[in-house]
N, C-alpha and C positions, 0 to 999 in steps of 0.2 A: 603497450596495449597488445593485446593477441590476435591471432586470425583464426576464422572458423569458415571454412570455404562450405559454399553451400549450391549443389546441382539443379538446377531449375530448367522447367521447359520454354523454349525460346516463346512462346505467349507468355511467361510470367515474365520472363526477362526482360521482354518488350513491354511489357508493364509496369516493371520497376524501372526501367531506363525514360519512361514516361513521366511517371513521378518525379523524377528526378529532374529532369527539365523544367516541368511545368508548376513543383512544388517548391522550387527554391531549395532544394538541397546539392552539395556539391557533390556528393558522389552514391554510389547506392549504398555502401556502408552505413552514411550517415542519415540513409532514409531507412535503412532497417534496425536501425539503433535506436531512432524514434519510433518505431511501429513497439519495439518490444519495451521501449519504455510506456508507451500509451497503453498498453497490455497490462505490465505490470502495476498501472494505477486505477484499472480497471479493477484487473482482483483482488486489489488492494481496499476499491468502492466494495463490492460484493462482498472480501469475507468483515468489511465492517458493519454493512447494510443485513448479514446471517448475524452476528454479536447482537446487533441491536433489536432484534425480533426475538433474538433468544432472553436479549434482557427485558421484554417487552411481555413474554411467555411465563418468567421464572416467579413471577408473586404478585401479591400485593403493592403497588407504588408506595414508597415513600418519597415524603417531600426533602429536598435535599436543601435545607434552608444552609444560611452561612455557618448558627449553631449546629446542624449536622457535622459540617467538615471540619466545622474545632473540636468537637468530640473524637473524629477519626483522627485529627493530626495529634492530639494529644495520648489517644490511644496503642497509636505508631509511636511517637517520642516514648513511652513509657517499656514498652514491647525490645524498644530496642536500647535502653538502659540495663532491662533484664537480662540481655543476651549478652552485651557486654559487664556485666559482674559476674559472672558465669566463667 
């Protein structure tokens, strides 16, 4: 693992040494390793909650019955026969 030493003001510090106590974490590392994992699943939410308004935005609904996605998977199997006899 690596280090990334980070300056904070003694209120934040007194802050996160708070957390740490009172969160159950053993050290602040391991409580700032959660915050930037909770972040990251955050915008993780968000850019998939922007995809899905985009595909909410982009037409016409079709219905995605089971016969839809055996026409795509047949359409992929065949796509990619083509590319390998090539």
């Amino acid at each position: 693992m690596t280090s990334l030493n980070v300056s904070l003001p003694k209120a934040l510090k007194d802050y996160v040494e708070g957390q740490v106590s009172e969160g159950g974490f053993s050290t602040p590392s391991e409580y700032v390793r959660a915050l930037i994992r909770e972040d990251q699943k955050r915008r993780a939410q968000e850019k998939l909650q922007a995809l899905l308004v985009e595909g909410l935005k982009s037409g016409e609904p079709i219905e995605a019955a089971p016969s839809y996605w055996a026409a795509k998977r047949r359409g992929l199997a065949t796509g990619q026969r083509k590319k390998r006899a090539r």
